[in-house]
C-alpha positions in Angstrom: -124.0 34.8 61.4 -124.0 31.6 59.7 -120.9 30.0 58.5 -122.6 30.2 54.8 -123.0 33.7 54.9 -119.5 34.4 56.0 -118.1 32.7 53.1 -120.8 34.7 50.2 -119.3 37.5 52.1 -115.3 37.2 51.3 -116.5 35.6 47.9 -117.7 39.6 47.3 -115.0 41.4 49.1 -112.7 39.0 46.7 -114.7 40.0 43.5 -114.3 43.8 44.3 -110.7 43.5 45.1 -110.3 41.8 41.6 -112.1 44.2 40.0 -110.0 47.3 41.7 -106.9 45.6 40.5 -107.6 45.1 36.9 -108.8 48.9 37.1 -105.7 50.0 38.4 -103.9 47.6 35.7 -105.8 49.5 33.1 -105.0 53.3 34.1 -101.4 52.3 35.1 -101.2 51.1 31.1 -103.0 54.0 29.7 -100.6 57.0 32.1 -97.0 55.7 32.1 -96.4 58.9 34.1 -98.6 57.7 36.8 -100.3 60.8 37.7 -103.7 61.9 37.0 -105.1 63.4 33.7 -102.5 61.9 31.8 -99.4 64.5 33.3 -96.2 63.3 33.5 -94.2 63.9 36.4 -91.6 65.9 37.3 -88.5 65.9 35.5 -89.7 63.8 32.6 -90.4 64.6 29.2 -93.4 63.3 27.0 -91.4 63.9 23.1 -90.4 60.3 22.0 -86.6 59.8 21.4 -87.5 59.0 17.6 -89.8 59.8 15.0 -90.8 56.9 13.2 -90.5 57.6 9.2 -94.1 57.6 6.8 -95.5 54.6 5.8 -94.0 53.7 1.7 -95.7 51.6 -0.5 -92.5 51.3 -2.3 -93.8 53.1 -5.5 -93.3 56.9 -6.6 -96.6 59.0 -7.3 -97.8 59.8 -10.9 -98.5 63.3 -12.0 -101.7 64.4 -12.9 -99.9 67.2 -15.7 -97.3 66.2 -17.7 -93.6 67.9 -16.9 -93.0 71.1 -18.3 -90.8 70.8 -21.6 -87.1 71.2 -21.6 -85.9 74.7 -22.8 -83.7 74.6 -25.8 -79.8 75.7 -24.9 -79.4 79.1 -25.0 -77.9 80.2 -28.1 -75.0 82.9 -28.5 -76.4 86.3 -29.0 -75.3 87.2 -32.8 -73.4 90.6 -33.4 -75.2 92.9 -36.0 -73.6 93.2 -39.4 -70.7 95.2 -40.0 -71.6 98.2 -42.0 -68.3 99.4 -43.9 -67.9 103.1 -43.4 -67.2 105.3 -46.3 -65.1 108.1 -45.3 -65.5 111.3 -47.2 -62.9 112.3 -49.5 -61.5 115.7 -49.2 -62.5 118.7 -51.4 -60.9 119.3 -54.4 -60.2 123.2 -56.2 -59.9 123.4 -59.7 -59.7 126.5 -62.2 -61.3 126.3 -65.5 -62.0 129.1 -68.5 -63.9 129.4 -71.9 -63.0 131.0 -75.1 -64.3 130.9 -78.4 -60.3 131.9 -80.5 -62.0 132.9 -83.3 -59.6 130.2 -85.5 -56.3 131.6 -83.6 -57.3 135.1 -85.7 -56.6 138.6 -83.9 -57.9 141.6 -84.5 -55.3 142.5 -87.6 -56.5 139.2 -89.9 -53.4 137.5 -88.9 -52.9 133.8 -87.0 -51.6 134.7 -83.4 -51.8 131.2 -81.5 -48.5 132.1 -80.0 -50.4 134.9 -78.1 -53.3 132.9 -77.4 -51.1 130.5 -75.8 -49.4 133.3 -73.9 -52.4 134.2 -72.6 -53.4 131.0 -71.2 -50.4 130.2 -69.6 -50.8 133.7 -68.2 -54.8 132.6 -66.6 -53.2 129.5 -65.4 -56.2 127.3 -65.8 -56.3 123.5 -65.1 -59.4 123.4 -67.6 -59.6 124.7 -70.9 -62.8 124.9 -73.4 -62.5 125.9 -76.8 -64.2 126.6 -79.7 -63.9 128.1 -83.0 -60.7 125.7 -83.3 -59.8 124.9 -87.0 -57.5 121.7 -87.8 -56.2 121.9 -91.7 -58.2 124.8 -92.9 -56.3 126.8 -95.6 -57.5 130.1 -93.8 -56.2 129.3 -90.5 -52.7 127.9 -91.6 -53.4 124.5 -92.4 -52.9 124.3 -88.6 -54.1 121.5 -86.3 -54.6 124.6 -83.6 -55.3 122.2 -81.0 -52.6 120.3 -80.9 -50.2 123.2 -81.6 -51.9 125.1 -78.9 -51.4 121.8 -76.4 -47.8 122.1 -77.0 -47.9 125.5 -76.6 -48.9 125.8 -73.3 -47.8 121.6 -71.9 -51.4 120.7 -71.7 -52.8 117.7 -72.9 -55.9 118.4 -75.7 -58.5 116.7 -77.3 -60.5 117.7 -80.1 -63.9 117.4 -81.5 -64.9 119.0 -85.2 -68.2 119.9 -85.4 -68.5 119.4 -89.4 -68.4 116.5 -91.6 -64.6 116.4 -93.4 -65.8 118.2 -96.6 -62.2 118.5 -97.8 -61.4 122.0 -96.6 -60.5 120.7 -92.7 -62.9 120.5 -89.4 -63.9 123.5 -87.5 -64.9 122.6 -83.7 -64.2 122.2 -80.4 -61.4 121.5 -78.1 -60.2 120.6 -74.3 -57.0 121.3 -73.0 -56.4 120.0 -69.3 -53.2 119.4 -67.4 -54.8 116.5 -65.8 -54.9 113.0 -67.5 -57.3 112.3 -69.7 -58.7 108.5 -69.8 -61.5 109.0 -72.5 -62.6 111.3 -75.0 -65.7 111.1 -77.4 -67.7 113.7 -79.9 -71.1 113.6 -80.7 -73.2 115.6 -83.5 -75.8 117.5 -82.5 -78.3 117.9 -84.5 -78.9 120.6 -87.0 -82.7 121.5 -86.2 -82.9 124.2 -88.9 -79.6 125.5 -87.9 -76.7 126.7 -90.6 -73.8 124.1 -89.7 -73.2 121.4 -87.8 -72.7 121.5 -83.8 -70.7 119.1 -81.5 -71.0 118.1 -78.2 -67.3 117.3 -76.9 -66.9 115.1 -73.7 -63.3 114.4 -71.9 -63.1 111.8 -68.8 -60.6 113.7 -66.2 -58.4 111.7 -63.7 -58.6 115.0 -61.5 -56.4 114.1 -58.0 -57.9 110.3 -58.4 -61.7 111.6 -59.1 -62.7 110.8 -62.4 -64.6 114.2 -63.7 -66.5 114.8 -66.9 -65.8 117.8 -68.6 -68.1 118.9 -72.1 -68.2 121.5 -74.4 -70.0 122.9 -77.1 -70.4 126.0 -79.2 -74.4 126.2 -79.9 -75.3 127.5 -83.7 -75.4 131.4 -83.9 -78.6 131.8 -86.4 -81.5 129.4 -84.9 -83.1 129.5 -81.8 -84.9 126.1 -82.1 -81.4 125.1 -83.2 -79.6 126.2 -79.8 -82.8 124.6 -77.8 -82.5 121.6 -79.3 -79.2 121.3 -79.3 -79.6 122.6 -75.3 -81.8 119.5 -74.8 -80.1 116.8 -76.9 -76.8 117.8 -74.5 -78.7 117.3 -71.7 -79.7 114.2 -72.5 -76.6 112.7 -73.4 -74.9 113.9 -70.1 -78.0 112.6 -68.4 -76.3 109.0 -68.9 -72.9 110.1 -67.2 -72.9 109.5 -63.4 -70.0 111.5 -62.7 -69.2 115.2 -61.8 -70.0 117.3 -64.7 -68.7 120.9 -65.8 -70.2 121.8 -68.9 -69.3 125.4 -70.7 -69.0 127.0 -74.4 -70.0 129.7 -76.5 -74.0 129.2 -76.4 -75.1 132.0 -78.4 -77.6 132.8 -76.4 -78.2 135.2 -73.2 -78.4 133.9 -69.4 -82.0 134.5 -70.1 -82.7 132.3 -72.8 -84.1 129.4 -73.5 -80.9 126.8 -74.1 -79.7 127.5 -70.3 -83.1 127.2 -68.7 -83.5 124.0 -69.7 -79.7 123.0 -68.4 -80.7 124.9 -65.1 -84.1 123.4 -64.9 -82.0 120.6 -65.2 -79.7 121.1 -61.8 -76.7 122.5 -63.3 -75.9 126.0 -61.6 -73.9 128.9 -63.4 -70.4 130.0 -61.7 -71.5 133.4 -62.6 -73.8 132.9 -59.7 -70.8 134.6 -57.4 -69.3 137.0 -60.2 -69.9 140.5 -60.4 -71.2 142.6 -63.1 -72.7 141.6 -65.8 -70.7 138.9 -67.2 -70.4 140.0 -70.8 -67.9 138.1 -73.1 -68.8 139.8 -76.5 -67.4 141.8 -78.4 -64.0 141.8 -76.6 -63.5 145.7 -77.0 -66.2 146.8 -75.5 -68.8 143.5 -74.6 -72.4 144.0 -73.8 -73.7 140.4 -74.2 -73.2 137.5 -71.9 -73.3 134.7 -74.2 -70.2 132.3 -73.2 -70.8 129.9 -69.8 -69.2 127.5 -68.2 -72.3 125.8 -65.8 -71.4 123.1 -63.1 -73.5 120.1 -61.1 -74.2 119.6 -58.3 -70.7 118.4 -56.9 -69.5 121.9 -57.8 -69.2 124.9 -55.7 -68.2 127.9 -57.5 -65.8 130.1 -55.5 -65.0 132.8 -58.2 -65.7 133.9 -61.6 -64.1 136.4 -63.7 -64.8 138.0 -66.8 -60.7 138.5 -68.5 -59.7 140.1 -71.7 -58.4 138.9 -74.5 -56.0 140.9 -77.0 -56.2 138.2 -80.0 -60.1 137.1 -79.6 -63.2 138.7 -80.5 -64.9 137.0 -77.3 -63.7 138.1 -73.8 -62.9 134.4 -71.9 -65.1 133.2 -68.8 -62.7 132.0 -65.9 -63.6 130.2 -62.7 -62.2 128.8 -59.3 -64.5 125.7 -58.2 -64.7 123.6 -55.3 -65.3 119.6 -55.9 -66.4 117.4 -53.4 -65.9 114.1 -54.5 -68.6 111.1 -54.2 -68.0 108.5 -51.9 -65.9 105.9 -53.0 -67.6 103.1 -51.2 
């Protein structure tokens, strides 16, 4: 071999020596492990000792939708009203009666208020109606009967005169009560082809703290359209009154009739409604007619009703127990 060929010889072994090493350089750099398929060996671990945090641009994102809105503070739930509560009073039992005293005059001709009086103090009534009551009349006395009969029997009266003063002295009605009485009015019915005058007389009761209206009235004895309209005018003016109402008199007419079927049509109820019999008032001795009522609304409750005689009048007097239940005061 020549001495050049030698030489172009090593040149290559040279070459592929370099070339081995630089390969080896490379796979040593690319496995730090230094095993095959990229492995590490035993008793190393590939997890880096730190993770190195994101890249920041320094800057916070913006939102595509705006933020949802702030909810207002939650207010305090507010308590319902307070509803006052109205308690309901206790019942209340009164006694009330009718007579007409035929101007104090018993069956002999003679003025017996004394025994009229008795007689009432004898029923024991808290209520008293009245009618046929003279005040100043030469044929009864000159007596003002309802006051004489008010001190007769320590009940406080009023008195309403169904005629005009014409000189001779009132005829009318009256209401004796043993409960106070705040107010007191009269009012004239009117005539409608009747033969006197009629009144409608109305007393305001303090009855255990409940005010209470009591009326009476003595309807005209000839006229029917009289008694009817007088039946209708009545109504009317109690129509106005808000309070409890007892209303009772000598009505001239029977439970039948026209005069108490308009008060009934009207809501007032009849305390003979738990009597028994018939009911009649007239004529005392031996009565066959029911023409003497005492009617009630309805915050009444009849309990009893009795028909009792009397030994000075010509009219038998209507008597009754009733029940009141008072309207709330609130």
């Amino acid at each position: 071999m020549t001495e050049g060929s030698r030489a172009t010889q090593i040149a290559t072994v040279a070459v592929a020596l370099i070339v081995l090493a630089a390969i080896a350089a490379v796979l040593l750099l690319q496995d730090p492990g230094g095993r095959p398929g990229g492995r590490p060996s035993p008793g190393t671990s590939s997890a880096p000792t730190a993770v190195p945090p994101p890249p920041s641009s320094g800057s916070t994102p913006t939102r595509t939708e705006p933020p949802p809105p702030t909810p207002p503070p939650t207010a305090p739930p507010v308590p319902p009203p307070t509803v006052p509560t109205c308690p309901t009073p206790a019942p209340l039992q009164l006694t009330v009666m009718t007579l007409n005293i035929h101007y104090g005059t018993g069956h002999g001709g003679r003025i017996e208020l004394d025994r009229i009086a008795e007689e009432i103090r004898g029923w024991n009534p808290d209520v008293v109606l009245l009618q046929e009551v003279d005040k100043g009349r030469p044929v009864s006395g000159n007596l003002d009967q309802a006051a004489a009969l008010g001190a007769k029997t320590g009940l406080q009266h009023v008195y309403g005169a169904n005629s005009r003063n014409t000189g001779a002295g009132p005829r009318g009605n009256a209401i004796l009560t043993r409960f106070p009485v705040t107010a007191a009015t009269n009012t004239h019915l009117p005539m409608a082809g009747g033969k006197e005058l009629r009144g409608l007389l109305h007393a305001r009761l303090d009855v255990g703290g409940v005010p209470v209206s009591i009326y009476a009235s003595h309807f005209d004895h000839r006229s029917r359209e009289a008694r009817r309209v007088a039946a209708k005018t009545a109504l009317q003016l109690m129509a106005a009154d808000p309070l409890p109402k007892i209303f009772g008199g000598d009505f001239n007419t029977g439970p039948d009739g026209r005069p108490i079927a308009i008060l009934k049509g009207a809501g007032f109820g009849d305390v003979w409604a738990v009597g028994k019999g018939k009911g009649a008032t007239v004529p005392a001795h031996r009565p066959g007619s029911r023409i003497d009522f005492i009617l009630h609304d309805g915050w009444f409750t009849p309990l009893q009703a009795e028909v009792l005689y009397s030994t000075v009048s010509d009219h038998r007097a209507v008597w009754s127990r009733l029940q009141l239940q008072p309207p709330p005061a609130c």
